[in-house]
C-alpha positions as CSV (number, residue, x, y, z in Angstrom):
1,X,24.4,-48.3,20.4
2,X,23.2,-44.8,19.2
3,X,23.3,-41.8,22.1
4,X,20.9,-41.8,24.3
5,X,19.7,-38.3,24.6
6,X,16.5,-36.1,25.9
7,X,14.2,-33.7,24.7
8,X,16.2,-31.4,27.3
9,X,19.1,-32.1,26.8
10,X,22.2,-29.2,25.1
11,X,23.9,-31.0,22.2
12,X,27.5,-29.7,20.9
13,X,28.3,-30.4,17.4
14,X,31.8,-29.4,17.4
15,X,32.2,-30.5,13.7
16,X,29.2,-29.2,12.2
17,X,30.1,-29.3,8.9
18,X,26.2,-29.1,6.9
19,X,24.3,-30.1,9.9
20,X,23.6,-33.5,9.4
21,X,24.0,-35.0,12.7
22,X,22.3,-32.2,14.4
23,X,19.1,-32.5,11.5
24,X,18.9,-36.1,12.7
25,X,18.9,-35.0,16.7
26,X,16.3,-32.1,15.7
27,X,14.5,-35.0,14.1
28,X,14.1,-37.2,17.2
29,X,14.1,-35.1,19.6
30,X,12.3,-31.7,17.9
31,X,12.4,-28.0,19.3
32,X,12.9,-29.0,22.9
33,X,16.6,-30.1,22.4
34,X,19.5,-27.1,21.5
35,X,22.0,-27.5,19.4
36,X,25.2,-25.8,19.6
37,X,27.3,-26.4,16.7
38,X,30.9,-25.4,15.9
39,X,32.6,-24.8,12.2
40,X,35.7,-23.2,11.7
41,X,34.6,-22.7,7.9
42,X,32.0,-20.0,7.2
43,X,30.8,-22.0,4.1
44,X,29.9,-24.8,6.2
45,X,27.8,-22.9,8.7
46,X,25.9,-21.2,5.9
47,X,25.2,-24.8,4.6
48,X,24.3,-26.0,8.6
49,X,21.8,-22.8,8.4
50,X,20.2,-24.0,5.1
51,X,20.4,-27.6,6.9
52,X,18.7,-26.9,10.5
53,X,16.7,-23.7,10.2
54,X,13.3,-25.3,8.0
55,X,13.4,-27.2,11.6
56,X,12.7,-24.4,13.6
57,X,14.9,-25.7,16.7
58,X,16.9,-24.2,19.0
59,X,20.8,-23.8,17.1
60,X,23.1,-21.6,18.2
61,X,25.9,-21.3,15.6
62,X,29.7,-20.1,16.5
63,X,32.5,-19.7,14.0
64,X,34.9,-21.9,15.3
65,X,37.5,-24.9,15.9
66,X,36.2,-27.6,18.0
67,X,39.9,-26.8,19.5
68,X,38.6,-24.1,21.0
69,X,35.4,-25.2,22.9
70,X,37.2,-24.2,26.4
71,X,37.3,-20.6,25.6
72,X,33.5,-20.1,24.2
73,X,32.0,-22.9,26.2
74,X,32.2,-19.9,29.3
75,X,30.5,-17.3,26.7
76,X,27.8,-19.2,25.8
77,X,24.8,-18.7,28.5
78,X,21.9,-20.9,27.9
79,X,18.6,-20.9,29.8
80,X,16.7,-23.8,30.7
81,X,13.8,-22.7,31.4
């Protein structure tokens, strides 16, 4: 059983290593879904940019640990609409 997601929907990727996961939801779902992925390593969200951007979707990327999604998930404002 795969995740059952919609074109709406806000994904987190808190692993986002090169953006695999998140190409494959940008895939299925296209420019209507947003993608919110996390890497600590600054080498692996400059691979996730090479990854996602041709794609043209909504990504928003944040240096990070997934062990810190409590702090920027309340700095992150997302519209919508």
């Amino acid at each position: 059983m795969g995740l059952i997601l919609q074109k709406s929907d806000i994904v987190v990727d808190a692993t986002l290593n090169a953006g695999g996961h998140s190409l494959e939801v940008l895939k299925r779902l296209g420019k209507d879904v947003t993608i919110i992925g996390l890497d600590a390593d600054s080498d692996a969200l400059k691979r996730a940019h090479q990854t996602l951007d041709p794609m043209k979707g909504k990504v928003v990327y944040i240096e990070s640990n997934f062990k810190n999604l409590k702090t920027w998930r309340d700095s992150v404002f997302i519209s919508r609409t």
